[in-house]
C-alpha positions in Angstrom: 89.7 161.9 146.7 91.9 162.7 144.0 90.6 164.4 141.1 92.5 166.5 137.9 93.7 169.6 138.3 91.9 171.1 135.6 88.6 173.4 135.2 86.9 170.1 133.2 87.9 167.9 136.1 86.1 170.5 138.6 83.2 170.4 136.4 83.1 167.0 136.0 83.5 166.4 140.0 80.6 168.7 141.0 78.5 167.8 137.5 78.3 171.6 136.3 79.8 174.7 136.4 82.1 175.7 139.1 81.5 178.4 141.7 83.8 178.9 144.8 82.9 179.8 148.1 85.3 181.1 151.2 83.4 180.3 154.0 86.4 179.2 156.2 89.0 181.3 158.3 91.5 179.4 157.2 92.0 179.5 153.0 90.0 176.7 152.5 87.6 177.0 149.1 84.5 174.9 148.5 84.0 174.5 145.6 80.4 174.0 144.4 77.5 173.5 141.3 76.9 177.1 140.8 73.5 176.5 139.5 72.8 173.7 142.0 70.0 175.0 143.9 68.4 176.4 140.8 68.6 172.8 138.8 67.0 171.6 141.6 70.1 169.4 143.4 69.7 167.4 146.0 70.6 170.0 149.2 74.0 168.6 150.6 75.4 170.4 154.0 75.0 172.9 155.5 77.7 176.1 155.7 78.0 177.6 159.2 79.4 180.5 161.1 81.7 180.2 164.4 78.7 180.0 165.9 76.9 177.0 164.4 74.4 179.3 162.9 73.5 178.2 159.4 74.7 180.7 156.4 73.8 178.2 153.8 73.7 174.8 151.7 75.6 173.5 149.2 73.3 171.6 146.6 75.0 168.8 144.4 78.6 167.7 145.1 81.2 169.5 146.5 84.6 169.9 147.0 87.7 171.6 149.4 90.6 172.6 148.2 93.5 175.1 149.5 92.9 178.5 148.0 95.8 180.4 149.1 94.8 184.0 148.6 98.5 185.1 146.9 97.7 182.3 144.5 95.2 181.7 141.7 95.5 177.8 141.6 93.6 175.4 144.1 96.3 173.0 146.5 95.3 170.0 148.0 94.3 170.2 151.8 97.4 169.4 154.5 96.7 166.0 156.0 95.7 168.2 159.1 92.4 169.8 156.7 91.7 166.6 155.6 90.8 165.3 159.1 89.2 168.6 160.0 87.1 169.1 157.1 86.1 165.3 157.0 84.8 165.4 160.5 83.4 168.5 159.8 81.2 166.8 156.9 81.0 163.5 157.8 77.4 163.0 158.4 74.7 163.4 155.6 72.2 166.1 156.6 68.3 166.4 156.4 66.7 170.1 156.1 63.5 170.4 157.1 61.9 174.0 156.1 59.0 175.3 158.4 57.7 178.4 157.3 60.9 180.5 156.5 62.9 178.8 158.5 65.2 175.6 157.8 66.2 173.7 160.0 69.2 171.1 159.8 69.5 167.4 160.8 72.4 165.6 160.8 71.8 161.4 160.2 74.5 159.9 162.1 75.5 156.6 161.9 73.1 155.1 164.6 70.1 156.2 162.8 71.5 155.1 159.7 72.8 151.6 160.4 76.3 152.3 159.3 79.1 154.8 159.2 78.6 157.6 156.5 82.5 158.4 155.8 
């Protein structure tokens, strides 16, 4: 998506204030609600390590952006990130907490009915 490039169009695409998190290698930002979990968002995805291991989940809308680290502006993503990052995310996930643990399900399009791009 396209979106302004602009702290009130950050706030307005994830409905709050802005927090940013590095989570990537590569200097990819996601930027977040950063009061989602606490206003009670609906949980998004999950962030992982290398390993698949869950580090945490987004709550509310999100988005990437290029964060280059000799920079203080966001970029938009090279057509390569795009692809990346949207088969990274493109199913909807379920988390299901037992005790305190959580686990993660991702609804792919089969048990859904249709494609969630």
């Amino acid at each position: 998506m396209e979106m302004e490039n602009s702290l009130s169009g950050m706030q307005r695409a994830v409905e709050g204030n802005i927090e940013m998190l590095l989570p990537f290698e590569e200097e990819v930002a996601l930027v977040c609600n950063e009061e989602g979990k606490l206003d009670g968002l609906p949980l998004n995805r999950g962030i992982r390590d290398r390993e698949g291991c869950l580090l945490d989940i987004v709550a509310g809308n999100f988005f990437l952006c290029r964060a280059p680290r000799d920079s203080s502006a966001f970029e938009s993503l090279t057509e390569g990130q795009i692809k990346r990052y949207r088969e990274m995310f493109r199913y909807p996930e379920m988390f299901l907490q037992m005790g305190r643990e959580i686990f993660p399900i991702k609804i792919k399009e089969q048990e859904t009915g249709r494609d969630s791009r």
